[in-house]
PDB file of N, CA, C and O in Angstrom:
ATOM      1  N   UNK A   1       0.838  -1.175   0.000  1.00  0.00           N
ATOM      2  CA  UNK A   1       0.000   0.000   0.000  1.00  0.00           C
ATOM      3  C   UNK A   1       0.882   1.237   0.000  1.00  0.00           C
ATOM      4  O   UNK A   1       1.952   1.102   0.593  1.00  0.00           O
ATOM      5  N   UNK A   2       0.672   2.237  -0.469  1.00  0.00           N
ATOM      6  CA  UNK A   2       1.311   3.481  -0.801  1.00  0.00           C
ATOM      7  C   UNK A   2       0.864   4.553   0.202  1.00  0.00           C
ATOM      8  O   UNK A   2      -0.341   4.800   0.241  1.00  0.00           O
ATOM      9  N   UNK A   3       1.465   5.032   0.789  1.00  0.00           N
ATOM     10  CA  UNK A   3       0.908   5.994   1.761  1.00  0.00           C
ATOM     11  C   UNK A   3       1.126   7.345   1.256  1.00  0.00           C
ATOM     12  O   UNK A   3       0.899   8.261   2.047  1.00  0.00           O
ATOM     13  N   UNK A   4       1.624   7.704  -0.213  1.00  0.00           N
ATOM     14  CA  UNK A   4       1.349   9.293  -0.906  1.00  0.00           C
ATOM     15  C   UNK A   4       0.694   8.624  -2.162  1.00  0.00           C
ATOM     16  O   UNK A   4       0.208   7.502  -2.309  1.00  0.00           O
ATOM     17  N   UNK A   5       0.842   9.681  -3.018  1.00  0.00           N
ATOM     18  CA  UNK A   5       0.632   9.205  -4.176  1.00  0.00           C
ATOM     19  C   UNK A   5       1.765   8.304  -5.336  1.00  0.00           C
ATOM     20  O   UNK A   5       2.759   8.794  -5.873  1.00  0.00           O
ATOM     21  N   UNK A   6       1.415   7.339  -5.443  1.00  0.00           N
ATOM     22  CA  UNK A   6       2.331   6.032  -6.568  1.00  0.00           C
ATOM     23  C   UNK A   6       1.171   6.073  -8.106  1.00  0.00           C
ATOM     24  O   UNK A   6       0.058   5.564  -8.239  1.00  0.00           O
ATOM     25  N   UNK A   7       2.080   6.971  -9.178  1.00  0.00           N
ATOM     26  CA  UNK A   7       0.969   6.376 -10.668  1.00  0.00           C
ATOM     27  C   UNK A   7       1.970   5.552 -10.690  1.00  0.00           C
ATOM     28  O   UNK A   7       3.133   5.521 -10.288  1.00  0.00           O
ATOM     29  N   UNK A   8       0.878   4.561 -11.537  1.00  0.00           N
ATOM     30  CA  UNK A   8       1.355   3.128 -12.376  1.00  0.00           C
ATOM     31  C   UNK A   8       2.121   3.869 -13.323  1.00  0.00           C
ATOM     32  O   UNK A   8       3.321   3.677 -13.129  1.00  0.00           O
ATOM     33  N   UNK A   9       1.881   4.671 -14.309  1.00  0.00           N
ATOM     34  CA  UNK A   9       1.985   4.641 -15.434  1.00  0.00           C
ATOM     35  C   UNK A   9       3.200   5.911 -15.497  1.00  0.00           C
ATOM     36  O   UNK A   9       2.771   7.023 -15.187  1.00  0.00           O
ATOM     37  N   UNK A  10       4.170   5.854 -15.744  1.00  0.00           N
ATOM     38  CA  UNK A  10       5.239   6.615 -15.552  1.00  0.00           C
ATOM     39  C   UNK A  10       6.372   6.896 -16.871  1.00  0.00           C
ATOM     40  O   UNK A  10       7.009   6.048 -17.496  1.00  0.00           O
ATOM     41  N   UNK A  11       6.370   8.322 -17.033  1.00  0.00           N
ATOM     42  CA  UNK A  11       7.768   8.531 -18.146  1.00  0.00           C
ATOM     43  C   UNK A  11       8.365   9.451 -18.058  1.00  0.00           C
ATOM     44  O   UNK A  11       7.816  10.524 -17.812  1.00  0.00           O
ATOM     45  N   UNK A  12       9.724   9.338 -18.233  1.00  0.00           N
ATOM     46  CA  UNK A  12      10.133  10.682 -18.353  1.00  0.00           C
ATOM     47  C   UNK A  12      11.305  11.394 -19.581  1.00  0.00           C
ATOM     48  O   UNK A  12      12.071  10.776 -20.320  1.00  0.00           O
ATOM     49  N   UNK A  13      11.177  12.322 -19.506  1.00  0.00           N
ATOM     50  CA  UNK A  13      12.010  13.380 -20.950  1.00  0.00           C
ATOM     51  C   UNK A  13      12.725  13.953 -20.332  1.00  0.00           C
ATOM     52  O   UNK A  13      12.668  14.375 -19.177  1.00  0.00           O
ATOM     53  N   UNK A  14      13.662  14.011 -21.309  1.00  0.00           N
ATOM     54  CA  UNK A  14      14.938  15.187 -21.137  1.00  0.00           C
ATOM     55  C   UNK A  14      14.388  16.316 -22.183  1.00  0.00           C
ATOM     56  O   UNK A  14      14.243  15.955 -23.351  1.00  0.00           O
ATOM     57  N   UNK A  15      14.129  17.429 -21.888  1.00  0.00           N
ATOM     58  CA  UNK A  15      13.829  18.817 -22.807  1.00  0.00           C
ATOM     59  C   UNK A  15      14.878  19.763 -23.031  1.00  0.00           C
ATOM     60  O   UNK A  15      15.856  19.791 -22.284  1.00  0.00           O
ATOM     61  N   UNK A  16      14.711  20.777 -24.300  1.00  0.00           N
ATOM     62  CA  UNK A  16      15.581  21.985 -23.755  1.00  0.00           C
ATOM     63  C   UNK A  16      15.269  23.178 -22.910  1.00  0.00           C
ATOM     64  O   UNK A  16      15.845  23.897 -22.093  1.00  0.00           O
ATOM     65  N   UNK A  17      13.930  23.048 -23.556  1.00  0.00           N
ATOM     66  CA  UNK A  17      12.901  24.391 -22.447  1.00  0.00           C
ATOM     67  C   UNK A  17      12.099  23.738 -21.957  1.00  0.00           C
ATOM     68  O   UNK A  17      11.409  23.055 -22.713  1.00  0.00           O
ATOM     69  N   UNK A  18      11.863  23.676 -20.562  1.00  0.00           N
ATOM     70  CA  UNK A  18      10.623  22.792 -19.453  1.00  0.00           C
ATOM     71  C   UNK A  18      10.087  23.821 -19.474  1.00  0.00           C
ATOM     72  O   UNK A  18       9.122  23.413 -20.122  1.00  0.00           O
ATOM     73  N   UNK A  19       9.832  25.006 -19.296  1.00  0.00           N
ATOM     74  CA  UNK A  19       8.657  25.686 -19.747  1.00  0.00           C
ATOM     75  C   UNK A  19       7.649  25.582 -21.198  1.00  0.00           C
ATOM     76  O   UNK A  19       6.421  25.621 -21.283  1.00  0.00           O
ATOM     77  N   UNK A  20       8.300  25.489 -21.867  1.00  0.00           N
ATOM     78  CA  UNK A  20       7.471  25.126 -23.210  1.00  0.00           C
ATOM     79  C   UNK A  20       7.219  23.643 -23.213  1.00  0.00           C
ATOM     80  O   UNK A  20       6.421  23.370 -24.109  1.00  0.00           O
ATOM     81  N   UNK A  21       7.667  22.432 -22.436  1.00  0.00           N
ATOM     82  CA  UNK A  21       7.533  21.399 -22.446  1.00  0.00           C
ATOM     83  C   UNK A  21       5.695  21.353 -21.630  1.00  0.00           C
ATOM     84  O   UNK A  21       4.665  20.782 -21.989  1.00  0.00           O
ATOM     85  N   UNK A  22       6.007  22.218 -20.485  1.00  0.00           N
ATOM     86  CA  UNK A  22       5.296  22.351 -19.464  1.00  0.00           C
ATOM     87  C   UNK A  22       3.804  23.016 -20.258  1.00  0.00           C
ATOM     88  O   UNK A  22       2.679  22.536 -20.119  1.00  0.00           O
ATOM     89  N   UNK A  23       4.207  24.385 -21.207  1.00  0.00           N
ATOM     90  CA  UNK A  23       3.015  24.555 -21.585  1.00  0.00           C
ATOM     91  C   UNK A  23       2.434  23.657 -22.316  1.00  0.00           C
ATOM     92  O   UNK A  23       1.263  23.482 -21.980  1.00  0.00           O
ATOM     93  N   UNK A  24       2.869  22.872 -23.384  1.00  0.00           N
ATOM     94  CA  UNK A  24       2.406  21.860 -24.242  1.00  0.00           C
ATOM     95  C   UNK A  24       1.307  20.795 -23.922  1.00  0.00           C
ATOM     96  O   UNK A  24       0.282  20.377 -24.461  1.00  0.00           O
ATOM     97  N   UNK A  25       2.057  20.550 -22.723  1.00  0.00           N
ATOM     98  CA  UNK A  25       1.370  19.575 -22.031  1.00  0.00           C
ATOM     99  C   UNK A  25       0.047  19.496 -21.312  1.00  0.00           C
ATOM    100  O   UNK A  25      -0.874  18.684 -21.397  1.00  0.00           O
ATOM    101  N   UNK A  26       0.258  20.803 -20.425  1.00  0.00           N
ATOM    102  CA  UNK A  26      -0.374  21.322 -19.543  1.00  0.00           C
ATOM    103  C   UNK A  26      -2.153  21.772 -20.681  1.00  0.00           C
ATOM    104  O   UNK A  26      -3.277  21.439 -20.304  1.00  0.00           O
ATOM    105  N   UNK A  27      -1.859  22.550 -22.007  1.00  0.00           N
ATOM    106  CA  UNK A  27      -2.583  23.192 -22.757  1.00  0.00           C
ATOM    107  C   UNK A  27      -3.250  22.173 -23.752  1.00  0.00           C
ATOM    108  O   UNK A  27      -4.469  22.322 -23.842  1.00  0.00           O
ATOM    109  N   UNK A  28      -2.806  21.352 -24.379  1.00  0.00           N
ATOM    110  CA  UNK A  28      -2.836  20.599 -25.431  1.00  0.00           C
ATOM    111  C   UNK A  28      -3.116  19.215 -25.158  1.00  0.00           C
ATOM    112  O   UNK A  28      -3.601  18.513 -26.046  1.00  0.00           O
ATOM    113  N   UNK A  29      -2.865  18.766 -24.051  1.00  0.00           N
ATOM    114  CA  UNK A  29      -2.941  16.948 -23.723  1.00  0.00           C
ATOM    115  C   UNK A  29      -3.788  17.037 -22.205  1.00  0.00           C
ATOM    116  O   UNK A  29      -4.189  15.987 -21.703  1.00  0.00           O
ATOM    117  N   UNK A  30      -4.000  18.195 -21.601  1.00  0.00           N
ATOM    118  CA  UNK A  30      -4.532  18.294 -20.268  1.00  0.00           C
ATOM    119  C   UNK A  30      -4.139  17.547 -19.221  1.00  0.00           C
ATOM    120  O   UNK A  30      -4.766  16.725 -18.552  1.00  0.00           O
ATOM    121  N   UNK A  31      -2.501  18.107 -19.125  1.00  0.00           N
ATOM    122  CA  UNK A  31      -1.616  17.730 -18.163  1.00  0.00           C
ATOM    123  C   UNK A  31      -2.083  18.455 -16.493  1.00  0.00           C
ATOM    124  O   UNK A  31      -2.903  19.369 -16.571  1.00  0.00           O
ATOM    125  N   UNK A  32      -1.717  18.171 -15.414  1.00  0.00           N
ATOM    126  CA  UNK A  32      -1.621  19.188 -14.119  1.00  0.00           C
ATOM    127  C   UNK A  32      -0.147  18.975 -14.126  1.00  0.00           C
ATOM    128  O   UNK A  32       0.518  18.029 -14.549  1.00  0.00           O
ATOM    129  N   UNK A  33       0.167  19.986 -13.605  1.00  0.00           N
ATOM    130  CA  UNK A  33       1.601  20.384 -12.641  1.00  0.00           C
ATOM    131  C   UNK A  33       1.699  20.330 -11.652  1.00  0.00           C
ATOM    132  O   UNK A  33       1.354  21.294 -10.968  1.00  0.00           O
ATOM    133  N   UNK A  34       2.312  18.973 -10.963  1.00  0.00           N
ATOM    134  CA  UNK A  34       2.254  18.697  -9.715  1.00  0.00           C
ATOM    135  C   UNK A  34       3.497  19.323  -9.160  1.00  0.00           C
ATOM    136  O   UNK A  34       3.316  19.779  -8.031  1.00  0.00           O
ATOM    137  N   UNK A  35       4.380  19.432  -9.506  1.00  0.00           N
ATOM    138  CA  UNK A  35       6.051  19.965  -9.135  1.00  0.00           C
ATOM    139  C   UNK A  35       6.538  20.468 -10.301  1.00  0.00           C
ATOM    140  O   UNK A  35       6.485  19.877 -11.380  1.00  0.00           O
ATOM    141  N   UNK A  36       7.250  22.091 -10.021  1.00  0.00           N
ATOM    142  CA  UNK A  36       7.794  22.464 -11.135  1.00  0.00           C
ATOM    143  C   UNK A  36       9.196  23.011 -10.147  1.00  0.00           C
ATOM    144  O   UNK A  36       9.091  23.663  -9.108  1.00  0.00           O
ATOM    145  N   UNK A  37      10.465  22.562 -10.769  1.00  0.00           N
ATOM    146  CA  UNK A  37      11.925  23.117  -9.729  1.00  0.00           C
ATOM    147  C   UNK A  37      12.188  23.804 -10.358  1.00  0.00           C
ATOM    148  O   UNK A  37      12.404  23.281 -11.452  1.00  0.00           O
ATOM    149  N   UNK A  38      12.393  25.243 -10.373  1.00  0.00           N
ATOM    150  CA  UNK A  38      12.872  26.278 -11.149  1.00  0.00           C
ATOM    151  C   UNK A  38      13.014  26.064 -12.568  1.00  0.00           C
ATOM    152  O   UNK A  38      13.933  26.559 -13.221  1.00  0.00           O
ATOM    153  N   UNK A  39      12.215  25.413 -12.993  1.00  0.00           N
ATOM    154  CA  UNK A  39      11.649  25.402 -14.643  1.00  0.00           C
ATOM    155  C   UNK A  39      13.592  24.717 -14.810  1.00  0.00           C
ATOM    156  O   UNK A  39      14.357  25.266 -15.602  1.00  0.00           O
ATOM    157  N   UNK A  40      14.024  23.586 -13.978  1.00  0.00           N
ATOM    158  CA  UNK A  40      14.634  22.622 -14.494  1.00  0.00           C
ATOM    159  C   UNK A  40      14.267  21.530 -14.334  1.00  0.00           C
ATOM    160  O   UNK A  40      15.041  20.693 -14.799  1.00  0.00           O
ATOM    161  N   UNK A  41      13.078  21.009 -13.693  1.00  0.00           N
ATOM    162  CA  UNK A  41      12.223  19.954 -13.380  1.00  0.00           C
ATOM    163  C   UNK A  41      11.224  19.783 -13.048  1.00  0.00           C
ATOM    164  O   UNK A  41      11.141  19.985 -11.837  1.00  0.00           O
ATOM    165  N   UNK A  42       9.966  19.378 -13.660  1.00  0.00           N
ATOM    166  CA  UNK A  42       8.732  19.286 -13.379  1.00  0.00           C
ATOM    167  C   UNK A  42       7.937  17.783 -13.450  1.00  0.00           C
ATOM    168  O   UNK A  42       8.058  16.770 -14.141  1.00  0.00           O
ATOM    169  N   UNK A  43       7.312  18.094 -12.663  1.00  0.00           N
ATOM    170  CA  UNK A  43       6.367  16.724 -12.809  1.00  0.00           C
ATOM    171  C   UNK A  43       5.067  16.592 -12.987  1.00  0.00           C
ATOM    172  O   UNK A  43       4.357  17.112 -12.126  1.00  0.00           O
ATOM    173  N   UNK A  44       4.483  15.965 -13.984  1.00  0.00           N
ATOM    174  CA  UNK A  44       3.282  16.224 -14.670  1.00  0.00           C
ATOM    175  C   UNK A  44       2.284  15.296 -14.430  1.00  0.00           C
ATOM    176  O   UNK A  44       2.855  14.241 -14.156  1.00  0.00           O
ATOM    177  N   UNK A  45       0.990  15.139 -14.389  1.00  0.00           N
ATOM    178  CA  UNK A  45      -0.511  13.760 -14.306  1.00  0.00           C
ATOM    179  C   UNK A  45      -1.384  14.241 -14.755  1.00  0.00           C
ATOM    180  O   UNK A  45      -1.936  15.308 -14.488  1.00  0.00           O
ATOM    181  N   UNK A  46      -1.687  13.142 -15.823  1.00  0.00           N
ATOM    182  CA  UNK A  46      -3.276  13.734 -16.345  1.00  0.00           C
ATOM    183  C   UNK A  46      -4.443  12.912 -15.369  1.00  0.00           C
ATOM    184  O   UNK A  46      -4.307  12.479 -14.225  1.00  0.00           O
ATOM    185  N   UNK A  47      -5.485  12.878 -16.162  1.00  0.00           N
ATOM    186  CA  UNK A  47      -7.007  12.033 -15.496  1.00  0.00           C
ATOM    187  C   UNK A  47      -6.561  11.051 -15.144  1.00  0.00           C
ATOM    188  O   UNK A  47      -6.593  10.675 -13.972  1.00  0.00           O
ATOM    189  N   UNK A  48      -5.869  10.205 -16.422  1.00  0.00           N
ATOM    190  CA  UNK A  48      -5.684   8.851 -16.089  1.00  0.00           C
ATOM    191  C   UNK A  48      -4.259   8.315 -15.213  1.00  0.00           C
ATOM    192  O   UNK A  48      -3.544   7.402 -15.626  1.00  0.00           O
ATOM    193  N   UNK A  49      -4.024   9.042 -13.988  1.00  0.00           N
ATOM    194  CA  UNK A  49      -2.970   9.141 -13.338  1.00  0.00           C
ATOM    195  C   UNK A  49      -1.605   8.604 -14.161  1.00  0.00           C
ATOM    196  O   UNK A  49      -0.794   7.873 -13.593  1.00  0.00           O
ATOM    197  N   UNK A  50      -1.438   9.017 -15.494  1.00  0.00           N
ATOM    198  CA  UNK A  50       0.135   8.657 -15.981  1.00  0.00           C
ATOM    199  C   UNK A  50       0.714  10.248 -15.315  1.00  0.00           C
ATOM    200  O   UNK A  50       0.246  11.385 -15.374  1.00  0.00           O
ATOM    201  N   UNK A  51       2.055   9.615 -14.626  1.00  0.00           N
ATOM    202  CA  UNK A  51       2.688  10.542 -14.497  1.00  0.00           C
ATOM    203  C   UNK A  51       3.806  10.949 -15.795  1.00  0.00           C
ATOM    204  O   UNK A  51       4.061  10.150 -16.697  1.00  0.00           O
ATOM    205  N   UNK A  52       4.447  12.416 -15.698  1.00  0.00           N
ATOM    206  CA  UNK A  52       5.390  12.742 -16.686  1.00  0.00           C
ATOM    207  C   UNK A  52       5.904  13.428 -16.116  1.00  0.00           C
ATOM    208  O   UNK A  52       5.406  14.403 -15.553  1.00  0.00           O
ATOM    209  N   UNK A  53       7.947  12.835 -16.104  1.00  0.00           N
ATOM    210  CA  UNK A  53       8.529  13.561 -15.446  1.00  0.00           C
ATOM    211  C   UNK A  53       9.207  14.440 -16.487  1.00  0.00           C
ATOM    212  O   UNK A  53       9.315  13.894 -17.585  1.00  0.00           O
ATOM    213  N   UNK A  54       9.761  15.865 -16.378  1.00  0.00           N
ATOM    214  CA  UNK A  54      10.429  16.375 -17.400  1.00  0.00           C
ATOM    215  C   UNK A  54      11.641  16.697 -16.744  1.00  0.00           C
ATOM    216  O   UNK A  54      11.656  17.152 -15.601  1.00  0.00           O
ATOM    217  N   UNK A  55      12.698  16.473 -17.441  1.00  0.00           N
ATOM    218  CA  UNK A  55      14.087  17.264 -16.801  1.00  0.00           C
ATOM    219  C   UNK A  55      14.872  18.451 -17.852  1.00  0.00           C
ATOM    220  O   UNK A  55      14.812  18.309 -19.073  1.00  0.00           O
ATOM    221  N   UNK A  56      15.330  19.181 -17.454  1.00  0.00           N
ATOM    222  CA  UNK A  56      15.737  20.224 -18.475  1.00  0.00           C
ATOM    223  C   UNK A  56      17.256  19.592 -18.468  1.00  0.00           C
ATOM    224  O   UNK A  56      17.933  19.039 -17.601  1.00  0.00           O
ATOM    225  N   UNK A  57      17.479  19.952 -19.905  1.00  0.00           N
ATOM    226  CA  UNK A  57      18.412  19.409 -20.849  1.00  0.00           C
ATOM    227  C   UNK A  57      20.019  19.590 -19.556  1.00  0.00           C
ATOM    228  O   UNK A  57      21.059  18.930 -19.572  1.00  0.00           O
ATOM    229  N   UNK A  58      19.771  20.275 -18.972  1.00  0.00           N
ATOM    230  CA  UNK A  58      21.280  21.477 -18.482  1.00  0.00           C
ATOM    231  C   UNK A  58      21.562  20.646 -17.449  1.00  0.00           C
ATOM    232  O   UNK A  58      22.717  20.450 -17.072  1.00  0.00           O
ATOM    233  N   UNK A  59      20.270  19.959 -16.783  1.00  0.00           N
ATOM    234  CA  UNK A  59      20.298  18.693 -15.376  1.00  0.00           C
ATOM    235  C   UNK A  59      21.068  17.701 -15.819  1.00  0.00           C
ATOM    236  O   UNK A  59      21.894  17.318 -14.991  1.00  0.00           O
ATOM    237  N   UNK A  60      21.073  17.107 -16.943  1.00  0.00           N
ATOM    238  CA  UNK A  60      21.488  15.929 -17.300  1.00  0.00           C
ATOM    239  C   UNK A  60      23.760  16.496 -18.264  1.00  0.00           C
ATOM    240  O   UNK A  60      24.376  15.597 -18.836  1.00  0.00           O
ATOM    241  N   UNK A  61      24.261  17.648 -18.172  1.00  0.00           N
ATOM    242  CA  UNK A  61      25.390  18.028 -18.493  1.00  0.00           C
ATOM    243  C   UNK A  61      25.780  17.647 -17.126  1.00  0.00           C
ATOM    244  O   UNK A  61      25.017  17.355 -16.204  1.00  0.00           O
ATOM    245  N   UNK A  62      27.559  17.701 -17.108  1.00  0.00           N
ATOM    246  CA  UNK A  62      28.511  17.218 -16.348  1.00  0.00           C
ATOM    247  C   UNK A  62      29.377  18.364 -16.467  1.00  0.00           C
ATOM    248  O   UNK A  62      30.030  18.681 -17.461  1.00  0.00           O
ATOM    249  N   UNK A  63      29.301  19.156 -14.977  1.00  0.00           N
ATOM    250  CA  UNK A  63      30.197  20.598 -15.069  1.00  0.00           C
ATOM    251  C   UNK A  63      31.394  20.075 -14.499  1.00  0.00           C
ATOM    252  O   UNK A  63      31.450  19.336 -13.516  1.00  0.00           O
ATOM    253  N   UNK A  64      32.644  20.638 -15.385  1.00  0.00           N
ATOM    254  CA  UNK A  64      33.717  20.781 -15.298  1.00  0.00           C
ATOM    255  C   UNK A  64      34.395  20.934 -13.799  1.00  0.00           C
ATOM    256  O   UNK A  64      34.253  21.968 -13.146  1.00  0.00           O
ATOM    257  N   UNK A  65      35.104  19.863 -13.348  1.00  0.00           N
ATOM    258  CA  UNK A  65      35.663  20.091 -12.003  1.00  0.00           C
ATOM    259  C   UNK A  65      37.158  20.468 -11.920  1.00  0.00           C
ATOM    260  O   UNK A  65      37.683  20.672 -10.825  1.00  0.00           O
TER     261      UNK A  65
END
């Protein structure tokens, strides 16, 4: 048993703009925005509880040490 919320149905993207990922979704497929991290990570559910995770492109680079 899950004591928050667990969707079954789960995916996620790497984007370049999570804001335009975010509007797309949100406008066009009738996404909610459950978590957005400074428009470098958001997390998305429609009706049919699929979740969608998005990560911005810049999360997934390896800065120079």
């Amino acid at each position: 048993m899950c004591f928050f919320h667990c969707p079954v149905n789960l995916e996620r993207m790497v984007v370049k703009d999570v804001d335009k990922a975010l509007h797309l979704f949100k406008n066009y497929f009738g996404f909610s925005i459950i978590a957005n991290r400074n428009s470098k990570m958001a997390v998305l559910e429609n009706n049919d509880q699929f979740a969608l995770v998005i990560w911005g492109q810049v999360l997934n680079k390896k800065e120079d040490t």
